[in-house]
Backbone as CSV, one residue per row, in Angstrom:
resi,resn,N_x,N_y,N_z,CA_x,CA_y,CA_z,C_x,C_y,C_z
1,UNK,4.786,2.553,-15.321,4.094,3.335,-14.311,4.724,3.049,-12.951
2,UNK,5.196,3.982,-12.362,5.253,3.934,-10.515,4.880,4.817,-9.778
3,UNK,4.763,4.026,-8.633,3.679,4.853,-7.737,4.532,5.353,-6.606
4,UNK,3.793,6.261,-5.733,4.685,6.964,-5.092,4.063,7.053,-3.879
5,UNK,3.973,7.536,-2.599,3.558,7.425,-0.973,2.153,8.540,-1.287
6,UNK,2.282,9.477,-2.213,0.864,10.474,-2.725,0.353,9.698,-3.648
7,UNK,0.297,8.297,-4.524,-0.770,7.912,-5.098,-1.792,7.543,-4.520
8,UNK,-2.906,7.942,-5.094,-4.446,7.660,-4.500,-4.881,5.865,-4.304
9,UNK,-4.334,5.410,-4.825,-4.095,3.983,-4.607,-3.449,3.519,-3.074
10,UNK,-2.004,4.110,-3.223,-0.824,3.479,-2.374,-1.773,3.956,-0.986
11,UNK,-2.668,5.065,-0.892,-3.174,5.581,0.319,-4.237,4.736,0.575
12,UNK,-4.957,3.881,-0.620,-6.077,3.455,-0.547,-6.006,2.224,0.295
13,UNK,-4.654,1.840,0.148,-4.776,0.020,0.672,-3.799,0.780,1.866
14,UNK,-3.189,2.053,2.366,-2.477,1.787,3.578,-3.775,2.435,4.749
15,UNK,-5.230,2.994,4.005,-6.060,3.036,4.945,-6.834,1.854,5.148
16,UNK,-7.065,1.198,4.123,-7.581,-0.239,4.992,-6.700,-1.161,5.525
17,UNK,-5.106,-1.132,5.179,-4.593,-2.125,5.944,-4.621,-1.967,7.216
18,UNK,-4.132,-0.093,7.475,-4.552,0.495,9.064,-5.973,-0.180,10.005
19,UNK,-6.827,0.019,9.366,-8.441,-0.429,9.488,-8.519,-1.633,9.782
20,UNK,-7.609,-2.680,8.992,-7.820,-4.231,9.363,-8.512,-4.455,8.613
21,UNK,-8.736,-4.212,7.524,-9.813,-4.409,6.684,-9.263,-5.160,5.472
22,UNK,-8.099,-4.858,4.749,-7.029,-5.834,4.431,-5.958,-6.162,4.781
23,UNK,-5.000,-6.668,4.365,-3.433,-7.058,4.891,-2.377,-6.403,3.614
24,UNK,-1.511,-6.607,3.948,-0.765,-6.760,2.806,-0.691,-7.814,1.698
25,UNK,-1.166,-8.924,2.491,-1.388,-10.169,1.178,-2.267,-9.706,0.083
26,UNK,-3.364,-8.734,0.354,-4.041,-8.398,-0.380,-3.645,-7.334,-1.726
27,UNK,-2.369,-6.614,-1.619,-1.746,-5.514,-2.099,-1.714,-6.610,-3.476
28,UNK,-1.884,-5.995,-4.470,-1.601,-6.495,-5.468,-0.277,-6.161,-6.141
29,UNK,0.888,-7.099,-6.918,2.232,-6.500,-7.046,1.975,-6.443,-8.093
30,UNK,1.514,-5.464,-8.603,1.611,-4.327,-9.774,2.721,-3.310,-9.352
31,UNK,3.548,-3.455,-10.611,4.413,-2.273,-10.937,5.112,-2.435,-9.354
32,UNK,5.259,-1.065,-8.616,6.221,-0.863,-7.404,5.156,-0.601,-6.402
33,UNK,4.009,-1.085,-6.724,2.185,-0.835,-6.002,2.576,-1.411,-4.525
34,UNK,2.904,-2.825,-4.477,3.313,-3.460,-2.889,4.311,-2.434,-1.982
35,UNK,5.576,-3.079,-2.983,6.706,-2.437,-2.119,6.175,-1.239,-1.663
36,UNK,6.248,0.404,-2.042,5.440,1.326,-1.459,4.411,1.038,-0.363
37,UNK,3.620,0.407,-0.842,2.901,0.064,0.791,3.385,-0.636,1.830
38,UNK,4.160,-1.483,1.207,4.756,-2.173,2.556,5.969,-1.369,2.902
39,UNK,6.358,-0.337,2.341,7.415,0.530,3.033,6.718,1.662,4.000
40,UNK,5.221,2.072,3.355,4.516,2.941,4.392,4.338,2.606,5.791
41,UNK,3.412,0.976,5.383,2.950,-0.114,6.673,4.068,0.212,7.946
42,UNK,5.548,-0.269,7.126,6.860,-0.695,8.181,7.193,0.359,8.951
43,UNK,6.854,1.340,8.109,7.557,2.974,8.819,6.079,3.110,9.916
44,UNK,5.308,2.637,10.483,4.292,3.112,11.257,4.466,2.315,12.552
């Protein structure tokens, strides 16, 4: 399975990381689940 910048997930943790509500420590590294978010996070 990989995820992509439209999974309902990858959006789920880059609106609470926005929020402050989690971090990235929290991203769980499933599959390509982190990287994707932390490539969204960096690009902002």
């Amino acid at each position: 399975m990989t995820f992509t910048k439209d999974s309902a997930i990858v959006k789920s943790y880059v609106f609470l990381i926005k929020r402050e509500l989690r971090t990235l420590d929290n991203v769980p590294k499933v599959f390509n689940l982190y990287e994707v978010v932390e490539e969204i996070i960096n690009e902002l």
